[in-house]
C-alpha positions as CSV (number, residue, x, y, z in Angstrom):
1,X,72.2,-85.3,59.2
2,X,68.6,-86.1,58.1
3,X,67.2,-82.3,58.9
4,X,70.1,-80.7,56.9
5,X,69.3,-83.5,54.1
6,X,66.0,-82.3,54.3
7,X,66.8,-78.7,53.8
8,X,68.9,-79.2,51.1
9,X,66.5,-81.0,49.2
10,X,64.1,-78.3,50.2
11,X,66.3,-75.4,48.6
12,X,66.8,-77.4,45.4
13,X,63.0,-77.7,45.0
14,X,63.0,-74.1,45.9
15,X,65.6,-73.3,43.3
16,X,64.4,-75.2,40.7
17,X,60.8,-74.1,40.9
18,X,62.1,-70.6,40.4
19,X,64.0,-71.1,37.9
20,X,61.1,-72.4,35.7
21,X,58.8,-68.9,37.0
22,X,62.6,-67.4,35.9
23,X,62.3,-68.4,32.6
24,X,59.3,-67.8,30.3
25,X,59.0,-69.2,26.8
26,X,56.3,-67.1,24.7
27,X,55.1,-68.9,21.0
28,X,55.3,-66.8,17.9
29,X,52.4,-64.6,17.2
30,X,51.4,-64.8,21.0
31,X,52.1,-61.9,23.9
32,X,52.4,-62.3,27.7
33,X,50.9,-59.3,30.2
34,X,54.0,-59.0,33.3
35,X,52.7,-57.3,36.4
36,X,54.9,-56.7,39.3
37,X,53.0,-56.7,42.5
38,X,49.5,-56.1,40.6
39,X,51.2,-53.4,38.6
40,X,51.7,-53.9,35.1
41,X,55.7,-53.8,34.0
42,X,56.1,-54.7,30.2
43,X,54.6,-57.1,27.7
44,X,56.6,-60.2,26.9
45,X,57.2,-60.8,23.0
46,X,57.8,-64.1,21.7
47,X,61.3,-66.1,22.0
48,X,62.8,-66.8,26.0
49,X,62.3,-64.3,28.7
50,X,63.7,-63.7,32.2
51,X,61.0,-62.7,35.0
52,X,61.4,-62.2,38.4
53,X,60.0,-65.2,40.2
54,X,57.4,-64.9,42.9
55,X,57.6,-60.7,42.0
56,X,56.8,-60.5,38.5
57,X,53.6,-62.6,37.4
58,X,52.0,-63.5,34.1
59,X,48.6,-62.0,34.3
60,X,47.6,-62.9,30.5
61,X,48.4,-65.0,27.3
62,X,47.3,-63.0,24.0
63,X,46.8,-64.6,20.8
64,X,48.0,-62.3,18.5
65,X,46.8,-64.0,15.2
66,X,43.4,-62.9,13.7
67,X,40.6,-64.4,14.7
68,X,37.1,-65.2,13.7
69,X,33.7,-64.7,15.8
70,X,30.4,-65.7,15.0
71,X,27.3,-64.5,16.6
72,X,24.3,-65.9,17.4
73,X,21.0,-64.8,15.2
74,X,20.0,-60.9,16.1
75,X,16.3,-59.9,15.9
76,X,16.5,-56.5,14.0
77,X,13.6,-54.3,12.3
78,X,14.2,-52.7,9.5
79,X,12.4,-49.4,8.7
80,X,9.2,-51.2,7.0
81,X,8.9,-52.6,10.8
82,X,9.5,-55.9,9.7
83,X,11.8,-58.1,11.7
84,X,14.6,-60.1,10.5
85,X,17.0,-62.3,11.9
86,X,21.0,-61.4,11.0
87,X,24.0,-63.7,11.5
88,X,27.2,-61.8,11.7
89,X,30.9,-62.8,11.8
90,X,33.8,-60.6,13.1
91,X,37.5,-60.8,12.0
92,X,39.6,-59.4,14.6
93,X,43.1,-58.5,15.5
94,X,44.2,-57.9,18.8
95,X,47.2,-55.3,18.1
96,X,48.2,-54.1,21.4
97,X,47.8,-56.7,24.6
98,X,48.3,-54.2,27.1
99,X,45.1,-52.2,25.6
100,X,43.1,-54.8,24.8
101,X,43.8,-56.1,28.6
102,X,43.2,-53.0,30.3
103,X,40.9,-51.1,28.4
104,X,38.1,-53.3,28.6
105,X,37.5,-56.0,30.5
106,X,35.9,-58.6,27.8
107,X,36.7,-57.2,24.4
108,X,34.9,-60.3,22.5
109,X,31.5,-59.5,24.8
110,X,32.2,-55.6,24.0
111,X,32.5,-56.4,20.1
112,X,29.4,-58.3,20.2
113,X,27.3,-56.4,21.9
114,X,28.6,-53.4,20.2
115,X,27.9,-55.0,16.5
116,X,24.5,-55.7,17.9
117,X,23.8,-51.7,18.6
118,X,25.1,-50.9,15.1
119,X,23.6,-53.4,13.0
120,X,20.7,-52.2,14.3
121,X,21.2,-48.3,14.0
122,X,22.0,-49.5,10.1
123,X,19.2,-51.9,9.2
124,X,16.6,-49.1,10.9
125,X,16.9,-47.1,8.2
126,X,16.7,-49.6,5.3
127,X,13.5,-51.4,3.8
128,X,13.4,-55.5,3.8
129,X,14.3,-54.9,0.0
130,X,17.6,-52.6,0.9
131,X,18.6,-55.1,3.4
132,X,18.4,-58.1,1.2
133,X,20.3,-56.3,-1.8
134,X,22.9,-54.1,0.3
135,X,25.3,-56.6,2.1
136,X,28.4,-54.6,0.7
137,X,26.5,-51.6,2.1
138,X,26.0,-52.9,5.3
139,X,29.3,-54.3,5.9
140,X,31.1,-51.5,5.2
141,X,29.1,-49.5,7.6
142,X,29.3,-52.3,10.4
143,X,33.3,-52.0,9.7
144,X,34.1,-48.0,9.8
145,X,31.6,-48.2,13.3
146,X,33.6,-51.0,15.0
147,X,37.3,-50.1,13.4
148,X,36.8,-46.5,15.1
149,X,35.2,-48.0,18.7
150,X,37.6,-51.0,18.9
151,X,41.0,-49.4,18.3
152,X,40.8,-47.9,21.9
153,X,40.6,-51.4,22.7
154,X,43.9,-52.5,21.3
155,X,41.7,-54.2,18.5
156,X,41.6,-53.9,14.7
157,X,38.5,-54.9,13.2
158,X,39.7,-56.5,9.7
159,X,36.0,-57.7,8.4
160,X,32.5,-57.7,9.2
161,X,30.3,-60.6,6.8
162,X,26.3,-61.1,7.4
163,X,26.2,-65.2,6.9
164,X,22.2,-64.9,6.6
165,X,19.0,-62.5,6.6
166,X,15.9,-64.3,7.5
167,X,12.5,-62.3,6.7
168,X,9.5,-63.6,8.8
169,X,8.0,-66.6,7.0
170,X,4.9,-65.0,5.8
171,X,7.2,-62.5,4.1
172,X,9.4,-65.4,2.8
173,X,6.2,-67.0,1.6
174,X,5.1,-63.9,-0.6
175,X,8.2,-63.7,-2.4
176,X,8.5,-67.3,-3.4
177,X,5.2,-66.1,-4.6
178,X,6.3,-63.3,-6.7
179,X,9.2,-64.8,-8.0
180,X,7.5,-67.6,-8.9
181,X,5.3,-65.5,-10.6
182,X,7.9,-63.1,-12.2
183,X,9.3,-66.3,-13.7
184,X,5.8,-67.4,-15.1
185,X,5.6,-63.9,-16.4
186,X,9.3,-64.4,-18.0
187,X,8.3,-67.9,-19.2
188,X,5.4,-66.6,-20.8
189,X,7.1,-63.5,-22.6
190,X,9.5,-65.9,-24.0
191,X,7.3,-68.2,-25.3
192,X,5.3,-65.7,-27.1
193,X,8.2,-64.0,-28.5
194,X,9.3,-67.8,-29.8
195,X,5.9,-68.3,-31.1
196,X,6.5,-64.8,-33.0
197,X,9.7,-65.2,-34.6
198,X,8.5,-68.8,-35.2
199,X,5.3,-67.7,-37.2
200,X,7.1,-64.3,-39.1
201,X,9.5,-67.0,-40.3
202,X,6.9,-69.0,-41.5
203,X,5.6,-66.2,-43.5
204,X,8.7,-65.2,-45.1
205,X,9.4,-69.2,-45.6
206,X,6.0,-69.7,-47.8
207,X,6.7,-65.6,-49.3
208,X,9.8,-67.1,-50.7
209,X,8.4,-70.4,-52.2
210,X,5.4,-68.6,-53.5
211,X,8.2,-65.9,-55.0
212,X,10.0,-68.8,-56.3
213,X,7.3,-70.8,-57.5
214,X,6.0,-67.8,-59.5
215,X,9.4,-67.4,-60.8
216,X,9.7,-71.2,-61.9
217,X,6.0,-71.0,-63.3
218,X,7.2,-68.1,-65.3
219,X,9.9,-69.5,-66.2
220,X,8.4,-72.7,-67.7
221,X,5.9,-70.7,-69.5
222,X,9.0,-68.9,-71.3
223,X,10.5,-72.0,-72.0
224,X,7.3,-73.7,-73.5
225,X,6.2,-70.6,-75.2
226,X,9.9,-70.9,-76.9
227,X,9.5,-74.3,-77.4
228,X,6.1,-74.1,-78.9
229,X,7.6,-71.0,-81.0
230,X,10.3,-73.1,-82.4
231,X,8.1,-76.0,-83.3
232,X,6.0,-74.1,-85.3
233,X,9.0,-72.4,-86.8
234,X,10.0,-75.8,-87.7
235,X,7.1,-77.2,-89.4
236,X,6.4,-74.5,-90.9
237,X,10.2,-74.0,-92.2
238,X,9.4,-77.9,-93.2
239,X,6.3,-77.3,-95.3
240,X,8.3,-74.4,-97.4
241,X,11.3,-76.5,-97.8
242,X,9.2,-79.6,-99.0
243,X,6.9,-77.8,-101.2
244,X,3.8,-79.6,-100.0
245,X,1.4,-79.6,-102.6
246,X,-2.7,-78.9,-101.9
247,X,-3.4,-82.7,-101.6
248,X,-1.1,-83.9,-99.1
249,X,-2.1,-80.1,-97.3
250,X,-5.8,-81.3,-97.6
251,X,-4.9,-84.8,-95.9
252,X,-3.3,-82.8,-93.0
253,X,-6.6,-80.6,-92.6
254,X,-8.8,-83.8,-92.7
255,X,-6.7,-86.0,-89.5
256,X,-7.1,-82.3,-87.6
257,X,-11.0,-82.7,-87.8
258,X,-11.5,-85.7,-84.9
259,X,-9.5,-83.0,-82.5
260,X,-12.3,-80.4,-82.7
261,X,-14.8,-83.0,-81.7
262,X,-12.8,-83.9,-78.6
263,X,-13.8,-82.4,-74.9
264,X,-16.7,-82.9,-72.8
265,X,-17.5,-79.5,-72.6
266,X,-17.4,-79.2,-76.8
267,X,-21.4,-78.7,-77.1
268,X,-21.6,-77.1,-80.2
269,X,-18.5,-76.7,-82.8
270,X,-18.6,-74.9,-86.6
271,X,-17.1,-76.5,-89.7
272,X,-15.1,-74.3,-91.2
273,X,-15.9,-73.8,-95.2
274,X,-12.6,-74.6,-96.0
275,X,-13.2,-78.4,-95.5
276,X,-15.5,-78.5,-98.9
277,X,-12.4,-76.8,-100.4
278,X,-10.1,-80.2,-98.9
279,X,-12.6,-82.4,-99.9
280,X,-12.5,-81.8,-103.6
281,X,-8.7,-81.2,-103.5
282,X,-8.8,-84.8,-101.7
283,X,-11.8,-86.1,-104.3
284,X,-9.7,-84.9,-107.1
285,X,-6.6,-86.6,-106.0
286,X,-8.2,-89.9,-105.8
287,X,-9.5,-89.1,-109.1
288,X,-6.4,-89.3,-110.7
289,X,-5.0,-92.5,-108.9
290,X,-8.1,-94.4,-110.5
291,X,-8.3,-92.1,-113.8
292,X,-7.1,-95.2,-116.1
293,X,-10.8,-96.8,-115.9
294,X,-14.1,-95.6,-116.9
295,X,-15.9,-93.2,-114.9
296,X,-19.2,-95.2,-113.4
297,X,-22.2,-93.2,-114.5
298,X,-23.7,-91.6,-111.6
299,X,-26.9,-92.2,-110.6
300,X,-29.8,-90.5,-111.6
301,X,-30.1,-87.7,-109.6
302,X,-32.8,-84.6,-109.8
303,X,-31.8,-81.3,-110.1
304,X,-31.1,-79.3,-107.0
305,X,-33.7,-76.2,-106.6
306,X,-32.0,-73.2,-107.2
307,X,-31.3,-71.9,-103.8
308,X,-31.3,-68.3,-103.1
309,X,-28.1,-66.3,-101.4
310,X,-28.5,-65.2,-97.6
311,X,-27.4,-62.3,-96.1
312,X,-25.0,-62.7,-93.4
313,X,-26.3,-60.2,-91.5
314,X,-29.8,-61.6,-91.3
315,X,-29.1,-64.9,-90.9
316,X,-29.0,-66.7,-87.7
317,X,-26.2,-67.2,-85.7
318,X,-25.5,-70.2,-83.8
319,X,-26.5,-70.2,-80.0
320,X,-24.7,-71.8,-77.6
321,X,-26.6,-74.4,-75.8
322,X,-24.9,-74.3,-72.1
323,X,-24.1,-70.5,-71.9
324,X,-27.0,-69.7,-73.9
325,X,-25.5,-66.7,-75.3
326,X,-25.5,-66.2,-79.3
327,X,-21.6,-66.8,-80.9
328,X,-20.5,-64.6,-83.6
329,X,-21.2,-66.3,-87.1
330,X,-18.3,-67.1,-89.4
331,X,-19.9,-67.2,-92.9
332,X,-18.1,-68.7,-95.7
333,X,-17.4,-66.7,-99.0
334,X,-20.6,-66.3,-100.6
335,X,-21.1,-68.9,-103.7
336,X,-23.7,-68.8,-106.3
337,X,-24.4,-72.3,-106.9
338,X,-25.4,-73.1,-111.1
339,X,-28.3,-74.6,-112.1
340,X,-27.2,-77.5,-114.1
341,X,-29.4,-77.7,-117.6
């Protein structure tokens, strides 16, 4: 009994291995390769399958989801033979596993090495300017190359991204250098400019207030001319309406006097003959407030000489002492004084 125990246990370990080779579970998005005695048979999709156990053999497991590559920094010249270091990144799709198994025997090596070749082909006929400013440029090429050489392969090539360009550092020196010198330049443009616009508006502030000032100067000497106007309108409407006689006018003419004198600059100033003319009006009127005593004899006084009348035209004329230039003579009415018997 114990070897046909032993048998039987045999065959169900037998059994049951096969059935798990039987049955093959595949996840979504993933693909199984099926060869039957090295050859291959079909491609398993995802959901349960049914194989042949110990015939039919998985040879390969293909993510079928996109995937993402980096590559390690590629020494490239560009066309000013200056060398840079690129950093790519592939996004892939494997869209046929039997192609992608068959066709080539490491399709992630052959997309690498294979970006490598292109990139360089690309950046060789750029400048280190170019390259810096043309990602978009350079992608797209990098793209169309490996979208056309991969899909052979069972492999669509969704996006190609450069992660860095690194100039040499003597290179990366000189243009922190002229940048930072562009920016001076900027810095230095702008600040002129502000100093501009600063000092026109300065100008046109000060045109203004002179402007307005003039006005306001004008303005006042309208308004004092008409004020000055209208007083003398008013004194003088005054005088007519009160019928001043000569005395009070006389009085007036005599408190004007002390203004003449005034000034430090006055050196010389003229008497008009008018003042004898207020001072007898005056002398007269305090005649007749004290006309009710007796006139005080006067004193004995000789006669004045008889005095002679002088031309006007040869007389002297005043001369003024600080500008030392002669003034134009006023001179009186001529009177011919009497000779008093």
């Amino acid at each position: 009994m114990e070897p046909v125990l032993i048998v039987l246990i045999v065959l169900v370990v037998v059994a049951f291995i096969a059935l798990i080779k039987t049955i093959q579970v595949i996840p979504q998005a993933s693909a199984a390769i099926v060869e039957r005695f090295g050859r291959y048979t079909r491609t398993l999709s995802a959901g349960l399958n049914i194989v042949v156990p110990f015939i039919d053999t998985i040879r390969n497991r293909i993510d079928l989801r996109e995937q993402v590559v980096p590559f390690p920094p590629q020494p490239v010249i560009t066309s000013d033979n200056l060398v840079v270091n690129i950093d790519t990144v592939i996004y892939y799709q494997v869209t046929d596993p039997r192609a992608a198994t068959y066709e080539v025997a490491s399709y992630i090596q052959a997309i690498e090495q294979l970006t490598v070749t292109t990139l360089r082909n690309i950046i060789g006929s750029m400048d280190l300017e170019s390259t810096l400013t043309s990602r978009e440029v350079i992608n797209a090429g990098l793209r169309g190359v490996l979208d056309e050489a991969t899909g052979r392969w069972g492999i669509r090539v969704n996006r190609v991204e450069l992660k860095a360009i690194e100039p040499p550092t003597s290179i990366q020196d000189s243009m922190e250098k002229q940048m930072r010198a562009d920016r001076d330049k900027r810095a230095a443009i702008l600040t002129a400019e502000g100093a501009r616009q600063a000092q026109i508006l300065r100008a046109e502030g000060e045109k203004q207030a002179a402007v307005l000032q003039a006005e306001g100067e004008a303005q006042a000497a309208v308004l004092k001319a008409d004020g000055e106007a209208a007083a003398i309108r008013t004194v003088f409407e005054a005088i007519h309406e009160g019928d001043a006689d000569q005395k009070l006018l006389a009085y007036q003419y005599l408190q004007t006097l002390p203004e003449l004198a005034k000034g430090d600059a006055n050196k010389l100033w003229i008497i008009p003959s008018e003042v004898g003319d207020a001072l007898k009006g005056l002398g007269g009127a305090f005649q007749g407030v004290t006309g009710g005593g007796a006139t005080p004899a006067a004193p004995a006084v000789p006669p004045p000489a008889a005095r002679v009348p002088v031309d006007p035209a040869t007389a002297p004329r005043p001369v003024d002492t600080e500008n030392k230039t002669a003034r134009p003579r006023v001179e009186p009415p001529r009177q011919y004084p009497t000779i008093d018997e």
